[in-house]
C-alpha positions as CSV (number, residue, x, y, z in Angstrom):
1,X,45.2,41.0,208.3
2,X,42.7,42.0,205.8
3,X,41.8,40.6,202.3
4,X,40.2,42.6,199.5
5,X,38.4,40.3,196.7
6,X,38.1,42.1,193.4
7,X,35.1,40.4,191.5
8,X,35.9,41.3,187.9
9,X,32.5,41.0,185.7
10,X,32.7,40.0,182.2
11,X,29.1,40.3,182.0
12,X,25.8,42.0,183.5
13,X,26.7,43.2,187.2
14,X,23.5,41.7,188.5
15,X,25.5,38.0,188.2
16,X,26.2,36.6,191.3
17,X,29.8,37.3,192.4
18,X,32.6,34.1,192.5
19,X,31.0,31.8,195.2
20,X,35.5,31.1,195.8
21,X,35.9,34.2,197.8
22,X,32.7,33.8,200.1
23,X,33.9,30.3,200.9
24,X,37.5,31.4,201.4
25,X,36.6,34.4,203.6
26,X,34.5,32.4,205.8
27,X,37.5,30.0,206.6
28,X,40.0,33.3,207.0
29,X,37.7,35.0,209.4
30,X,37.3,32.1,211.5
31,X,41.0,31.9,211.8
32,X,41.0,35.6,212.9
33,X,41.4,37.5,209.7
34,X,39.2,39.6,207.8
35,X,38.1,39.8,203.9
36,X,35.5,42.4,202.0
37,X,34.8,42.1,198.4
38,X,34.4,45.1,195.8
39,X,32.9,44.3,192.1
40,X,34.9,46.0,189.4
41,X,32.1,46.5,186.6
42,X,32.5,46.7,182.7
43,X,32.3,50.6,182.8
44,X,35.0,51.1,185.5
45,X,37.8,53.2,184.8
46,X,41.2,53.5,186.4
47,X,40.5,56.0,189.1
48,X,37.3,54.0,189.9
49,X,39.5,50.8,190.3
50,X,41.5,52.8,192.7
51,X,38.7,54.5,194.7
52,X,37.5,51.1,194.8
53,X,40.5,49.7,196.1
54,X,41.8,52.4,198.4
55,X,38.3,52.5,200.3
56,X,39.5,48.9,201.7
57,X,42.7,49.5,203.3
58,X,43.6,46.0,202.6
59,X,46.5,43.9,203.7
60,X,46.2,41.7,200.6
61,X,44.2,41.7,197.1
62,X,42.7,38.6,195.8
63,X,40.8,37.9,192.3
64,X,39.3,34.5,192.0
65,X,39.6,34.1,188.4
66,X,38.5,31.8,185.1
67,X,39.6,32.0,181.9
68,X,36.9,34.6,180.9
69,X,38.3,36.7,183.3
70,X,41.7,36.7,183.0
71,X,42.3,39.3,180.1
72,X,40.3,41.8,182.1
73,X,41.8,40.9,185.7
74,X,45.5,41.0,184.1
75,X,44.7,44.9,183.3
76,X,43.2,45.9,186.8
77,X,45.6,44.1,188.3
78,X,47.9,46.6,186.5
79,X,46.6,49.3,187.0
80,X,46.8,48.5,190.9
81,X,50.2,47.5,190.9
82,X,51.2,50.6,189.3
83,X,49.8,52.9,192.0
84,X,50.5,50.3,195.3
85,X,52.1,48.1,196.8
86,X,49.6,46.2,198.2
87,X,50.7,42.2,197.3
88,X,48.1,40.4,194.6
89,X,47.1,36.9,195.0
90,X,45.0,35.3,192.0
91,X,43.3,32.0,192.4
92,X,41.0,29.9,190.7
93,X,40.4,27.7,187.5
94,X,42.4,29.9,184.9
95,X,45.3,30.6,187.5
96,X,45.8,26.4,188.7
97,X,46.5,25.5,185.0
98,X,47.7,28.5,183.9
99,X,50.3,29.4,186.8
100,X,53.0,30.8,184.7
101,X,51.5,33.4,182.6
102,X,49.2,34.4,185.4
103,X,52.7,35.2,187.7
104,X,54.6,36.5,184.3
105,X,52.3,39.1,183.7
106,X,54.0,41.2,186.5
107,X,51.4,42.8,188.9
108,X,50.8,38.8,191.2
109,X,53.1,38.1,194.0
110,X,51.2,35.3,194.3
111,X,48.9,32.2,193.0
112,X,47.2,29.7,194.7
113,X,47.1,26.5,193.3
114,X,43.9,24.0,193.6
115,X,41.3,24.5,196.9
116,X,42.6,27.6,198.5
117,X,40.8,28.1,202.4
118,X,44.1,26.8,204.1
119,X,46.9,28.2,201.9
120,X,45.9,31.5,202.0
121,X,44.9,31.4,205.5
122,X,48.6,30.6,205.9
123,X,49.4,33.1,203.7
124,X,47.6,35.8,205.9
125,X,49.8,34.2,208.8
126,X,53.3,34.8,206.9
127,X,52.3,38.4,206.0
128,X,51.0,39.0,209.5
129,X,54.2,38.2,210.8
130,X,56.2,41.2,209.1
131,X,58.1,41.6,205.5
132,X,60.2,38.4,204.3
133,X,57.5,35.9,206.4
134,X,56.1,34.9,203.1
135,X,59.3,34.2,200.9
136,X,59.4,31.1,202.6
137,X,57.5,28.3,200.8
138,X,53.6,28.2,201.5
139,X,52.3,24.6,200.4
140,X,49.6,25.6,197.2
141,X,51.1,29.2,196.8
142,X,53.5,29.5,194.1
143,X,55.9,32.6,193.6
144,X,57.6,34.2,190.8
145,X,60.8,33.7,192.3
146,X,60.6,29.9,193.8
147,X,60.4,26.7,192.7
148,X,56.5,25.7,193.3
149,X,55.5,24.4,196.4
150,X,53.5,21.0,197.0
151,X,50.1,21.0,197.8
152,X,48.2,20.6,200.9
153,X,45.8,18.0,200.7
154,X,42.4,18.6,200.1
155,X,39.9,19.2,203.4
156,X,38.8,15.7,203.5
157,X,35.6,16.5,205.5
158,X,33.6,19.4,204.2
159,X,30.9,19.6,207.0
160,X,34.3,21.1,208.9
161,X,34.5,24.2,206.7
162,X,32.1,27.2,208.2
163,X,29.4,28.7,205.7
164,X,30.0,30.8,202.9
165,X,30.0,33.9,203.5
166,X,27.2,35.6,202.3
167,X,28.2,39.0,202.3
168,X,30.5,38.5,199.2
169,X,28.0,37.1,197.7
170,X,26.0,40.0,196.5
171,X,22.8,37.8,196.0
172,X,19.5,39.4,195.6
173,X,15.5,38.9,196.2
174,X,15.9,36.4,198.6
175,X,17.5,33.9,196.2
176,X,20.3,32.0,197.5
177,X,23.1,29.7,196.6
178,X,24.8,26.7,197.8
179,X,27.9,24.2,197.2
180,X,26.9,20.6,198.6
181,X,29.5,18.9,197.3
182,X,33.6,19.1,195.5
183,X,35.0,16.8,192.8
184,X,33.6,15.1,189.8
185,X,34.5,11.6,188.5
186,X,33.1,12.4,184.9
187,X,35.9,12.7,182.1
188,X,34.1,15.4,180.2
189,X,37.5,16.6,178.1
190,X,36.0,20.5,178.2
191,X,36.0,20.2,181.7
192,X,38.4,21.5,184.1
193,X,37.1,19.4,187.1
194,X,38.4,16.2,186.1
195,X,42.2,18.1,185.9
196,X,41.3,20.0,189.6
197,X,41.3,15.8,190.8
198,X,44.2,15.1,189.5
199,X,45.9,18.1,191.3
200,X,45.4,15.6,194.5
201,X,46.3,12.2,193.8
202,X,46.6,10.7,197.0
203,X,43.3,11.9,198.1
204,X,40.0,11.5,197.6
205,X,38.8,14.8,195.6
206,X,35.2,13.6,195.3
207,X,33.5,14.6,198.8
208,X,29.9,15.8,199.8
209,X,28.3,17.3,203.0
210,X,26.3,15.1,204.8
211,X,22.6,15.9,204.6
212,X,22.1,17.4,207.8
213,X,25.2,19.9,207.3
214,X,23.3,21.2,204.2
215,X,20.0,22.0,205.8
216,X,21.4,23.1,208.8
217,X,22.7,25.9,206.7
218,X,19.4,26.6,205.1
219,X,17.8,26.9,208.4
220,X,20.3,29.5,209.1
221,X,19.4,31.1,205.8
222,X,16.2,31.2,206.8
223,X,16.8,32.9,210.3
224,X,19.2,35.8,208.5
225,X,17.0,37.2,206.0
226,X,14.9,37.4,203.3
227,X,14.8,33.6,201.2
228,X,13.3,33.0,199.1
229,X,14.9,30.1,196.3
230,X,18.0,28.0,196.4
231,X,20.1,27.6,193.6
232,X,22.3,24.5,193.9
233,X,25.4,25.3,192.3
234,X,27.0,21.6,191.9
235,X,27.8,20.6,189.0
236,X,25.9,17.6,189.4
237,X,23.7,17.6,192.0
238,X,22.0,13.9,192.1
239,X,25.7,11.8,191.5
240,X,24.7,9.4,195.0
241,X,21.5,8.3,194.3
242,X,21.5,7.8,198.5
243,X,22.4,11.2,199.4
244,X,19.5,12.6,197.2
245,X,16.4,10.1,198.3
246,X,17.7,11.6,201.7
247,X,17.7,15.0,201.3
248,X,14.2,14.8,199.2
249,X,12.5,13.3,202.1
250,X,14.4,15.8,205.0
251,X,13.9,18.9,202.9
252,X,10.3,18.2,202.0
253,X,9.2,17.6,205.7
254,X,11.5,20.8,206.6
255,X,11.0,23.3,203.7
256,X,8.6,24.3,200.9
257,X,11.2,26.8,199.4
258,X,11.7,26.1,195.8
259,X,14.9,25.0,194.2
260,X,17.4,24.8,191.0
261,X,19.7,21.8,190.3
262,X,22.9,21.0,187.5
263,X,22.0,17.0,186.6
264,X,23.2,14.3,184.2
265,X,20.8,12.6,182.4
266,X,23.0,9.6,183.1
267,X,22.5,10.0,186.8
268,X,18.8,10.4,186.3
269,X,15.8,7.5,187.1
270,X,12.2,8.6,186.2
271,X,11.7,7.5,190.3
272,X,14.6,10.4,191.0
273,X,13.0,13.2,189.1
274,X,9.7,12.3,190.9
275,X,11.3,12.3,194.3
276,X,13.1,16.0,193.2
277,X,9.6,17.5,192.2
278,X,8.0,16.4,195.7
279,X,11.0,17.8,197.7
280,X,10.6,21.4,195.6
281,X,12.8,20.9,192.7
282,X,11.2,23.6,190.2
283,X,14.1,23.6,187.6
284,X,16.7,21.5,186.2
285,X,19.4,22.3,183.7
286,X,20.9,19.4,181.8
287,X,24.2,19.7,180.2
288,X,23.7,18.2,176.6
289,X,26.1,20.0,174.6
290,X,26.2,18.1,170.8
291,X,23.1,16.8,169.4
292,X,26.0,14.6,167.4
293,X,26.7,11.1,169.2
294,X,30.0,11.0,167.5
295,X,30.8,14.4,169.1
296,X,29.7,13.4,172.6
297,X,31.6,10.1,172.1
298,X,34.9,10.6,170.7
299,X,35.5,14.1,171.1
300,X,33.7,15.0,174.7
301,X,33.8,11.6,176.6
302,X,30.2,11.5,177.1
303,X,28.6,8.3,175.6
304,X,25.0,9.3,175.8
305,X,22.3,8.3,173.4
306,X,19.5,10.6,172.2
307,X,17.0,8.6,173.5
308,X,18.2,9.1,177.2
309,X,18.5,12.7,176.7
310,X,14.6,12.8,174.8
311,X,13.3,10.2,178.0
312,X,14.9,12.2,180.9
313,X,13.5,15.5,179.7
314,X,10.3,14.2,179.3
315,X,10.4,13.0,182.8
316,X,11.3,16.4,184.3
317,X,8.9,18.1,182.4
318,X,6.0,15.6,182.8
319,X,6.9,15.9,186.8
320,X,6.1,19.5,186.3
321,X,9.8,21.0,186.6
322,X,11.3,23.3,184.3
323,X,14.2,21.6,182.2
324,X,17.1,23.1,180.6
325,X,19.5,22.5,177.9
326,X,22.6,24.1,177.5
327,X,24.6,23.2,174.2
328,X,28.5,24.3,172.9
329,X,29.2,25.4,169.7
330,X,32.6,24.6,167.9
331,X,33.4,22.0,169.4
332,X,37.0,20.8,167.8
333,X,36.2,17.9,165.2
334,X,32.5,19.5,165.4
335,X,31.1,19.6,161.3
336,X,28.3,21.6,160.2
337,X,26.6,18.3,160.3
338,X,27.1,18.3,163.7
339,X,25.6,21.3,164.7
340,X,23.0,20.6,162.8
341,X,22.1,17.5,164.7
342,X,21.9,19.5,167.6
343,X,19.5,21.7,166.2
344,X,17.4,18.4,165.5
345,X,18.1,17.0,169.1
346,X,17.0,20.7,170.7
347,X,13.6,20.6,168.3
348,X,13.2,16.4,169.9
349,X,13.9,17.7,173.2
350,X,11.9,20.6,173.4
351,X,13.5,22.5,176.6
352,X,12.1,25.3,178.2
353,X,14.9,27.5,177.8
354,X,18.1,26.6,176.7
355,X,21.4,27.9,176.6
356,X,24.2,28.0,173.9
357,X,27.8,29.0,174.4
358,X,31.0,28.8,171.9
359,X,33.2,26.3,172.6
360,X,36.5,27.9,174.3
361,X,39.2,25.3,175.7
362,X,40.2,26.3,179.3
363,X,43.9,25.3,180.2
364,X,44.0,22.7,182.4
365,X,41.6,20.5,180.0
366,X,42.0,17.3,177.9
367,X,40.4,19.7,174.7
368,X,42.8,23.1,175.6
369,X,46.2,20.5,175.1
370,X,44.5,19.3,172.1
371,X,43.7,22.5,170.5
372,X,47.2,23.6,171.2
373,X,49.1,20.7,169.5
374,X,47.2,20.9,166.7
375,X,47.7,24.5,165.6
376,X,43.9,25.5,166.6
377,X,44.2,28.1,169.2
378,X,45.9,31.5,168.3
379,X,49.9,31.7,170.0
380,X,48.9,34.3,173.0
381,X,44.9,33.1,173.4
382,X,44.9,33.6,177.2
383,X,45.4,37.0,176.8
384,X,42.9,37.4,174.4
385,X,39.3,38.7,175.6
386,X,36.5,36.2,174.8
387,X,34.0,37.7,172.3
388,X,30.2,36.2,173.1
389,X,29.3,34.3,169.8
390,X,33.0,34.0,168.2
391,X,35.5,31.5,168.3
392,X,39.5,32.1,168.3
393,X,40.1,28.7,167.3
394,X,40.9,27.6,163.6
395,X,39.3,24.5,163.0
396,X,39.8,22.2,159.9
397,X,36.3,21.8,159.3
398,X,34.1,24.7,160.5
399,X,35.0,28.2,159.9
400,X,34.7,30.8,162.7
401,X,32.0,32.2,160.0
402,X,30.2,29.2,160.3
403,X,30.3,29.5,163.9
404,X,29.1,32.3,164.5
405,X,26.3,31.9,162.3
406,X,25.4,29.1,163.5
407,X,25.1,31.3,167.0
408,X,23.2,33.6,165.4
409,X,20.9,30.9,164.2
410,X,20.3,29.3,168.3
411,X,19.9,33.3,169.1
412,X,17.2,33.3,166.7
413,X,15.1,30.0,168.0
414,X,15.5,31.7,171.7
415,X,14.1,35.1,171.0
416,X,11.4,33.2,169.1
417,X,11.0,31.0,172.1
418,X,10.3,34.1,174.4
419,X,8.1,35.8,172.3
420,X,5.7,32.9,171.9
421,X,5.8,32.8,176.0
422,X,5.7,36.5,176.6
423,X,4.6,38.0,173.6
424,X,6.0,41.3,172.3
């Protein structure tokens, strides 16, 4: 049987695909199936949708899918239903916690609930074995028609899964990028990992690849091709303090290939940043969010002082790797007070880049329950497209005026920012 992934850009095509369907197709096509993956870009049209789809000859359709997806994905999906019947499965963030509306919408047969490598391997089975195999209940696929299923448990043992698969990747120039690890035990409320553990609780979410696992598949990167950077996509990349001093050392007498990393400045030492700039660490990003403590206390579960943040980037740029900040905007309870603390924390900080986003509550998260019992988010908001620099939600004390000016304002500091690097 064969799977087509539709990667569904929201944004510039050169952004690396979903890392989900490289992962999943890996595990498929070890179990005998097979899996391709087609990008659908802004400018497509319905006929290129189909030509795009109908170049496959696929047993199966999949779209691996967030919330900033969605809107888009529920209208190709559409279109495809309405000239095949080829079965759609969607997976992902947006589809775990938003199950209903995702199979509602009318053009899924299916959705896969939480890690997806061996339901839709099994999936792929049922199918293989002729019409009505997959009526029956799948554990982690849910149906419009049935009750949903349970779910398997998690792969406890991640060195067990085979390598992504790099040719749904689309990655470019040599640069590559890697999962070392799954689960978070942070509480962030805007965060959808925290609810992806809780999908499992009998099992340990949290689990890494060993050391050796990880640069045995940069050694392989290294004998396929062009390589030349790894991206770390973790969301936290130095949570075991013991699993990074390891792979510093091994990777440094192994590699000189530079490398990227997501970190806490909660689950950063000044010693840890030194022993990530000797291994090859060139760039860090640094979730900080709100410049307001009240914010990051009450509202995001993140009880961090300014001081750590201002000591931690003046670590990592004293060790002579790049540092990051990436802040929300919008944030429910979030003043223009607020904001403008962050503003004040961004000029302490100093970053060499940073990036700013509006706040949008994905289902699934403490902050998405909250914004809907309290009136904030509009009554059909996952099926309204996400507009870069707006909000959708009505907050009681910051307009979406204020919001968006206040984007305009953090656009303003980075194009100011660039110009004094690059000139022009």
């Amino acid at each position: 049987m064969k799977i087509l992934f539709l990667e569904i850009d929201t944004e510039a095509q050169w952004a690396l695909a979903s890392p989900g369907p490289a992962h999943l197709a890996a595990y498929i096509r070890a179990g005998g199936h097979r899996a391709a993956l087609r990008r659908i870009p802004l400018g497509a049209n319905d006929d290129d949708i189909l030509t795009a789809v109908n170049k496959e000859h696929a047993d199966l359709i999949g779209l691996s899918l967030t919330a900033r997806q969605w809107p888009r994905a529920a209208r190709v999906a559409a279109v495809i239903k309405a000239h095949r019947n080829t079965p759609l499965i969607a997976g992902g963030l947006h589809p775990t916690f938003a199950p209903d509306s995702v199979l509602c919408q009318g053009a899924f047969d299916y959705v896969c609930i939480g890690e997806g490598e061996r339901p839709l391997h099994d999936l792929l089975d049922r199918l293989q074995s002729g019409p009505g195999a997959a009526d029956t209940a799948i554990p982690g696929i849910r149906t419009p028609r049935a009750a949903p299923p349970p779910l398997p448990p998690p792969e406890p043992d991640l060195d067990r899964l085979p390598f992504a698969a790099r040719d749904l990747m689309d990655e470019h120039w040599g640069v590559r990028h890697l999962s070392t690890q799954r689960g978070c035990p942070f509480p962030c409320t805007f965060c959808a990992a925290p609810a992806i553990g809780a999908l499992y609780p009998k099992a340990a979410y949290l689990r890494r690849r060993s050391v050796a696992n990880v640069l045995e598949e940069i050694r392989a990167l290294a004998a396929s091709g062009p390589l030349s950077y790894l991206v770390f996509l973790d969301d936290t990349f130095t949570l075991n303090p013991a699993w990074v001093a390891e792979f510093c050392a091994r990777y440094a007498a192994e590699f000189t290939l530079g490398f990227s990393i997501n970190a806490r400045v909660e689950t950063m030492t000044q010693e840890r940043v030194e022993q990530l700039a000797s291994a090859g660490c060139r760039h860090i990003i640094y979730g900080v969010e709100s410049g307001s403590p009240r914010i990051r206390k009450a509202v995001l579960k993140r009880p961090v002082e300014d001081r750590q943040f201002e000591q931690v980037f003046r670590w990592t740029q004293q060790a002579g790797i790049l540092a990051t900040a990436n802040y929300m905007l919008g944030i429910p309870g979030e003043t223009a007070a607020d904001i403008e603390k962050t503003l004040a924390l961004h000029r302490q900080l100093d970053p060499d880049d940073f990036g700013f986003f509006v706040f949008h509550p994905y289902p699934g998260t403490p902050l998405h329950r909250l914004c809907r019992e309290r009136g904030y988010l509009p009554e059909k908001a996952e099926e309204m497209p996400l507009q870069e620099g707006r909000s959708m939600l009505t907050l009681p004390d910051l307009s979406r005026a204020e919001i968006a000016d206040y984007y305009r304002r953090f656009g303003a500091l980075r194009d100011a920012l660039y110009r004094d690097r690059y000139g022009g």
